[in-house]
C-alpha positions in Angstrom: -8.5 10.7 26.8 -10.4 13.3 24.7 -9.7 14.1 21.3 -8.3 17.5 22.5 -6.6 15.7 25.5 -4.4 14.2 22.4 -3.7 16.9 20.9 -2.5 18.5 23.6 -0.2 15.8 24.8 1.0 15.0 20.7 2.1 19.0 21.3 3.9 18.6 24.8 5.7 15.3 23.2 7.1 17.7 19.9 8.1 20.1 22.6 10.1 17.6 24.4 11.4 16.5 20.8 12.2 20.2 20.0 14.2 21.1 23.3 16.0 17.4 23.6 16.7 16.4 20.1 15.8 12.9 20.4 14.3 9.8 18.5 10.5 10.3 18.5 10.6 6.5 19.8 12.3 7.2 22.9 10.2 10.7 23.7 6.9 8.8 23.7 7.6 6.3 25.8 8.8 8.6 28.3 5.7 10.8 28.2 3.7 6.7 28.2 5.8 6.4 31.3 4.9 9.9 33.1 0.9 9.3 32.1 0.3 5.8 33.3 -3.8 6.4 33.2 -3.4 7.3 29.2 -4.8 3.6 27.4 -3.2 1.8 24.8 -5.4 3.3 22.4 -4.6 6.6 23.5 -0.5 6.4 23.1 -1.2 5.1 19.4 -3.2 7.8 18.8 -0.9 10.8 20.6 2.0 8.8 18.2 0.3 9.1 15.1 0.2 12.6 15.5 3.5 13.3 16.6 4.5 10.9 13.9 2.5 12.8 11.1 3.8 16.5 11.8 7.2 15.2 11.4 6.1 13.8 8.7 5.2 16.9 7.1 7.0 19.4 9.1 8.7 21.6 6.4 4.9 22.1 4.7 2.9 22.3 8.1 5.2 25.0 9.0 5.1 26.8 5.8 1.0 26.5 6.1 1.1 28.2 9.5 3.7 30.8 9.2 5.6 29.2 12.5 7.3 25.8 13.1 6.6 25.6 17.0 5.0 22.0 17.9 1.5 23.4 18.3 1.3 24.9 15.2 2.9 21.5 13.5 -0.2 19.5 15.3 -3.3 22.0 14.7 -2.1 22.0 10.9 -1.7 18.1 10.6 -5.2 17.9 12.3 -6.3 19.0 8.8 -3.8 17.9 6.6 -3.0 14.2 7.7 -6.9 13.7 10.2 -8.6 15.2 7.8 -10.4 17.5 10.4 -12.2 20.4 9.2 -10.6 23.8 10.4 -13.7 24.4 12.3 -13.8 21.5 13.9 -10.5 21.9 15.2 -11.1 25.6 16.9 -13.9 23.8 18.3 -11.7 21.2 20.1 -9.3 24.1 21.1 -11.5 25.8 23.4 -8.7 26.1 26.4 -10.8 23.8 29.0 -9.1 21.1 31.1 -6.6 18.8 28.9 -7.4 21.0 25.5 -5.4 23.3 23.9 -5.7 27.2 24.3 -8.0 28.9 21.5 -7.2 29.6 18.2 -5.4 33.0 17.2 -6.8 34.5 14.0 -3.2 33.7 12.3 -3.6 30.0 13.7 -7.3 29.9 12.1 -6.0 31.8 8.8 -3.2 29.1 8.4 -5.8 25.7 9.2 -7.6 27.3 6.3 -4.8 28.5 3.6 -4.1 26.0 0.7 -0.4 25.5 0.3 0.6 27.4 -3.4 1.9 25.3 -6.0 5.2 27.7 -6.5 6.2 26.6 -3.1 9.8 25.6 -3.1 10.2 21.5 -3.6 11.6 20.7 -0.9 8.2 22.3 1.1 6.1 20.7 -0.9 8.2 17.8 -0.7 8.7 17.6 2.8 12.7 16.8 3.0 15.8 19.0 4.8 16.6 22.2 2.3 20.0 21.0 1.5 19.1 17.4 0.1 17.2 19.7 -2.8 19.9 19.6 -5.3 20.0 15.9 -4.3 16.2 15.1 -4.8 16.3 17.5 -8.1 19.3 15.3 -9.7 17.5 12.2 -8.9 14.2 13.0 -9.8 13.8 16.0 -12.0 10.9 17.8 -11.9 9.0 14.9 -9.7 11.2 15.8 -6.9 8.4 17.4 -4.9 6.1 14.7 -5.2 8.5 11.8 -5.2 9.3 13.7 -1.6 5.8 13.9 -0.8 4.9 9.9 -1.5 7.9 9.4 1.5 5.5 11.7 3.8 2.9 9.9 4.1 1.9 6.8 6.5 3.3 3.6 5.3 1.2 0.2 4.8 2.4 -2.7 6.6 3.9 -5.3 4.2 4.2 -9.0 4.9 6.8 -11.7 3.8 4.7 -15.0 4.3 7.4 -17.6 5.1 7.1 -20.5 2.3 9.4 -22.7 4.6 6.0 -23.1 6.3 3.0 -21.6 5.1 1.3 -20.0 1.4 -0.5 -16.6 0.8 -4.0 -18.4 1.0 -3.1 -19.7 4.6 -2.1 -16.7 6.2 -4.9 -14.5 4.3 -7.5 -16.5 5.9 -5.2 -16.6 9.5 -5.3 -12.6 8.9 -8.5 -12.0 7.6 -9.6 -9.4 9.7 -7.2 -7.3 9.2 -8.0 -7.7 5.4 -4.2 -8.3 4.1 -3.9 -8.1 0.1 -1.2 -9.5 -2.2 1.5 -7.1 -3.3 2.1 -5.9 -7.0 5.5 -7.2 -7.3 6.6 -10.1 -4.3 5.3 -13.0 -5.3 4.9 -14.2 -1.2 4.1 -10.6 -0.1 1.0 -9.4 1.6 0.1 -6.1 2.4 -2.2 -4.6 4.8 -3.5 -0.7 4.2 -2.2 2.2 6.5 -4.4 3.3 9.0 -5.7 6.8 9.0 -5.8 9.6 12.1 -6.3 7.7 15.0 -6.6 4.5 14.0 -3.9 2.0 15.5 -1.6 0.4 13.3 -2.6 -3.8 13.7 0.4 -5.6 15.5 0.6 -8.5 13.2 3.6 -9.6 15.1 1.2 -10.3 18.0 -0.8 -12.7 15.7 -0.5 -16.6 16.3 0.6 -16.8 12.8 3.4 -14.9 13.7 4.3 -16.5 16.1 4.1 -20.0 14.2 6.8 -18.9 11.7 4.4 -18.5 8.9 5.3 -14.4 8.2 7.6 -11.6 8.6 6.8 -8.1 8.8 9.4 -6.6 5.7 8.5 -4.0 3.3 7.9 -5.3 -0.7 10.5 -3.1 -1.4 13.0 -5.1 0.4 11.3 -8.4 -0.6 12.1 -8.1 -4.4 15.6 -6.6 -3.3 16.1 -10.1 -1.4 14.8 -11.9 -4.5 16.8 -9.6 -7.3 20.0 -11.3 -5.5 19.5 -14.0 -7.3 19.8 -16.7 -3.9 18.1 -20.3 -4.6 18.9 -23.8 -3.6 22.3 -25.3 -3.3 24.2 -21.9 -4.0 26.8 -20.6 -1.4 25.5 -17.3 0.0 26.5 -14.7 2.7 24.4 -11.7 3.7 27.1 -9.2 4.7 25.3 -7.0 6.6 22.7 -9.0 8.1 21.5 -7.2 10.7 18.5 -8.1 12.8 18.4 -11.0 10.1 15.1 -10.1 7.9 16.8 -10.3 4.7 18.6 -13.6 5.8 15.2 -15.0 6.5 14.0 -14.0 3.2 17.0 -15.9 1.3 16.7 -18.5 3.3 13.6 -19.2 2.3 14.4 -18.7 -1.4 16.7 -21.2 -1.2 14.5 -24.0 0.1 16.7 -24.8 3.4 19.6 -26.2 1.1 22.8 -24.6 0.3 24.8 -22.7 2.2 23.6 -19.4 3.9 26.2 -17.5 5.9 24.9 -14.4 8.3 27.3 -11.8 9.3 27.7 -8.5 10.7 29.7 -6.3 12.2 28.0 -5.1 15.6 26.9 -8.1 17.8 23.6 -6.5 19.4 22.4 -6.0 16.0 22.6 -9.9 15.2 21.4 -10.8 18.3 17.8 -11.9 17.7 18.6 -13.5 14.9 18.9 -17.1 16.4 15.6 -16.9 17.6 14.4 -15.7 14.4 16.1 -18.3 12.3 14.8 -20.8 14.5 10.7 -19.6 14.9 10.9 -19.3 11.1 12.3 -23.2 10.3 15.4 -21.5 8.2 17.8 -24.1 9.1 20.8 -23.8 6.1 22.4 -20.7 8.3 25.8 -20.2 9.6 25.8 -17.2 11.7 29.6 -16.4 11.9 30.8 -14.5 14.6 29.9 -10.7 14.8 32.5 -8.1 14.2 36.0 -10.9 13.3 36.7 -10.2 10.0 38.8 -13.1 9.9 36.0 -15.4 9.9 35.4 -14.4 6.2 38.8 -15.0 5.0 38.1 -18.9 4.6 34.9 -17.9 2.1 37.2 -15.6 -0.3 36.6 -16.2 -4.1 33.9 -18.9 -3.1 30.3 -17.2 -3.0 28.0 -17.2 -5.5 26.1 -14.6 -4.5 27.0 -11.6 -1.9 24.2 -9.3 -0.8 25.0 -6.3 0.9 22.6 -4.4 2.9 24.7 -1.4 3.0 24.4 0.8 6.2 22.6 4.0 4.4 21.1 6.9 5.8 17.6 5.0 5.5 15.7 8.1 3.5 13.8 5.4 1.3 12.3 4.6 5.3 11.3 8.3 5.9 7.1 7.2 6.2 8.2 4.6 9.0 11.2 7.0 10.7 10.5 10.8 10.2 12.1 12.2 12.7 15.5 10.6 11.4 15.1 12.8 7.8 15.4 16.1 10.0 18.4 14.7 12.1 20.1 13.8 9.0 22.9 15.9 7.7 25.8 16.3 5.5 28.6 14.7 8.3 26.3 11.6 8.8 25.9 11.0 4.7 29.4 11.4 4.6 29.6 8.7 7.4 27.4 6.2 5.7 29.2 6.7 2.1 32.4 5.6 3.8 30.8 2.8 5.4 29.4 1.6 2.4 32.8 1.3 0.6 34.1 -0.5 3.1 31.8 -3.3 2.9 31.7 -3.4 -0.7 35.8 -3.5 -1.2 34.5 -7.0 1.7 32.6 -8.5 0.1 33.9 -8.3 -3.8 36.8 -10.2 -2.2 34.4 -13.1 -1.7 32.7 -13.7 -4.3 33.9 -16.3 -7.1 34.3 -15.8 -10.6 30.8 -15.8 -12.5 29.3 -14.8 -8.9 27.5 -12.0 -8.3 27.0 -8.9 -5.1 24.0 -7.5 -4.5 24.0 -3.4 -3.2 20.7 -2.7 -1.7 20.0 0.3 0.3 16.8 1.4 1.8 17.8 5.2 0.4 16.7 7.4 -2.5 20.0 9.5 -2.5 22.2 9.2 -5.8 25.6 9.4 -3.1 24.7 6.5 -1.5 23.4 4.5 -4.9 24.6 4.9 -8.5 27.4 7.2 -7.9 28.4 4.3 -5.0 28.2 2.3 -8.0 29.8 3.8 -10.5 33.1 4.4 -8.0 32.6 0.7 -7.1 33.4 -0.4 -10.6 36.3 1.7 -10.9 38.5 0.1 -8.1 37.0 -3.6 -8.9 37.2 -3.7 -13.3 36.3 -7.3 -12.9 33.1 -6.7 -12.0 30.5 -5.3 -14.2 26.8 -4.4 -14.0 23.9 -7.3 -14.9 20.8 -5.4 -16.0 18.2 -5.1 -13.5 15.7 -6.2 -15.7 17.4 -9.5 -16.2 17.8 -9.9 -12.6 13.7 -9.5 -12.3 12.9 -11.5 -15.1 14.9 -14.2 -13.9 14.0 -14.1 -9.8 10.4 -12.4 -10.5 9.0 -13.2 -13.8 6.2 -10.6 -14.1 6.2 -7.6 -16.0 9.1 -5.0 -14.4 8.0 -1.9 -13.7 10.5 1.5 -14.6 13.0 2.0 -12.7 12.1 5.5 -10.7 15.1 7.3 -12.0 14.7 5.6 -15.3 17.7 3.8 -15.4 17.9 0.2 -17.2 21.4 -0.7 -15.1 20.4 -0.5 -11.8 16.8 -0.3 -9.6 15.1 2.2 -7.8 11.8 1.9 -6.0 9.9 4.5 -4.3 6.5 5.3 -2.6 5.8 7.1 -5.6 6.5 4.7 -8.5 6.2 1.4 -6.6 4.0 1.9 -3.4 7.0 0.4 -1.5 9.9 1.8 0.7 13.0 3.6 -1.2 14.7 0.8 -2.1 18.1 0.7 -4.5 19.0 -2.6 -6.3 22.4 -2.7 -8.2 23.1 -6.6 -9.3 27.0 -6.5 -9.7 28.9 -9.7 -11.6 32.4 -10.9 -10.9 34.1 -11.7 -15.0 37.0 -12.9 -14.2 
């Protein structure tokens, strides 16, 4: 397909997205299905865009003076591809496959320069009624800590120490020229691709395959490793979902111990079995999926908790876009219930001294220190362990800030960090 032939199908794809409110996923693999001749290289490409106006919608819109899916694609030719505004009239010239002609608004728009007294959550890029949100959190770097979640994210690597080191899985991935990450001590990272340049599939590579990495954001690597997990210890992740954090602790505690795996929805655990076993994590009891009575025989026995607390997933925003603009108040609310829920859980398991571990992959103070701060209110026995000694401890390098500044409880972001959102709130049983 031409360049303009992608543009053209990136716009029909937002049109679908606009009249059937659907995940982006599901949309382009629809359209893949209907436009069997379009190659492999082609569908990355028409995703990228599609993925990069929503994105940016809020400021792509405000460029253009209209939010219709064309006008969200001509704009994030420029902004996100890095197109010229004259190369992109030029592309637009209405022949078979390319879009109709420019209008003189359309041009004016590709060539305006969005003002810097633009409301924040424009210039941002988040839903208008998370602004007070963003603003309490972040202060005056709401705009830009909202921008850093707009852009394409990297693809991060967890290289498995159960079965390989950072040296053997650079040179195994060498081509895609992988470099260590700032804070993870067995991360790798690998730069995001720009315009339409196809994201690598790592999970493709034989070195996936043999077990020795996982694809998980740093972010969620030194979340694993603030827990506080290493040999011998008695463990649980509560919420283990698909099982990347499981594989993660598992790994920090050397295959010894005890490392149960639990979650509430069975098709979410599902492929962890196959996980466990491709990675050589062999200390795991997955308990069965959704009977809370399996946990009753751990009660006051864990040393450590971690909770992977269902969360709206804002701190994920570069990877999901089209889930920020679905968000809304009733679905927050959802989440914030769900998340006290499993919290009340799992401080009934964990033994005096022990410690829980709330992580969420969100930047929303609902979801994170105020989850907190009501947390410690029904459980008195349990108080907060400084981040920093958590990192010192599990890390040993020099901590960065926290992102709100706080010195109880950690918050990464795009911005500050160059990971996902990511909240870390190390909680300790007293008594």
């Amino acid at each position: 397909m031409t360049p303009a032939g992608r543009a053209s199908a990136a716009i029909e794809v937002l049109s679908d997205l606009a009249a059937r409110k659907r995940p982006a996923s599901e949309a382009l693999k629809d359209w893949g299905l209907a436009h069997r001749f379009a190659g492999s290289g082609d569908r990355a490409a028409i995703g990228s865009l599609v993925f990069d106006c929503l994105r940016q919608r809020a400021s792509l819109a405000f460029a253009m003076e209209d939010d219709s899916p064309r006008a969200l694609a001509l704009r994030a030719l420029v902004t996100a591809w890095g197109m010229l505004p004259n190369s992109v009239d030029t592309l637009c010239d209405g022949s078979r496959f390319a879009p109709e002609p420019l209008s003189d608004a359309e041009r004016a728009g590709l060539a305006c320069a969005l003002p810097a007294e633009v409301p924040s959550w424009i210039r941002g890029d988040y839903p208008q009624w998370l602004d007070a949100s963003f603003a309490g959190m972040f202060g005056g770097d709401a705009a830009e800590e909202g921008a850093a979640l707009s852009v394409r994210a990297p693809v991060d690597l967890r290289v498995n120490t159960l079965k390989a080191n950072r040296g053997k899985v650079l040179k195994a991935l060498a081509r895609f020229a992988p470099q260590p990450t700032a804070y993870a001590a067995s991360g790798l990272r690998i730069a995001a691709r720009q315009g339409p340049a196809r994201t690598p599939n790592v999970e493709a590579d034989a070195a996936h395959g043999k077990g020795w990495l996982e694809v998980q954001d740093e972010g969620s690597q030194v979340a694993a490793f603030l827990s506080g997990a290493g040999p011998r210890l008695q463990v649980i992740d509560l919420c283990a979902g698909a099982g990347g954090k499981t594989l993660a602790l598992g790994a920090a505690m050397q295959n010894t111990g005890q490392l149960y795996a639990y979650d509430t929805n069975r098709m979410r655990l599902r492929p962890i079995f196959e996980r466990l076993r491709r990675a050589g994590v062999r200390n795991v009891q997955v308990l069965e999926a959704g009977e809370d009575a399996g946990l009753a025989p751990l009660e006051d026995r864990m040393d450590r908790v971690v909770i992977d607390a269902p969360c709206t997933g804002s701190g994920t925003w570069r990877r999901r876009p089209d889930a920020k603009w679905r968000l809304s108040p009733e679905m927050l609310s959802a989440r914030v219930a769900d998340q006290v829920a499993v919290l009340d859980a799992g401080a009934g398991l964990v033994k005096p001294g022990g410690r829980l571990t709330y992580i969420t992959c969100s930047v929303l103070p609902t979801e994170n220190r105020e989850q907190v701060e009501s947390f410690l209110a029904r459980h008195p026995d349990f108080a907060v362990t400084p981040w920093r000694e958590a990192w010192d401890a599990a890390i040993g390098t020099e901590a960065p800030p926290s992102a709100d500044g706080s010195d109880e409880t950690l918050l990464m972001t795009p911005r500050s960090h160059g990971t996902d959102g990511f909240f870390v709130a190390v909680l300790e049983r007293r008594a």
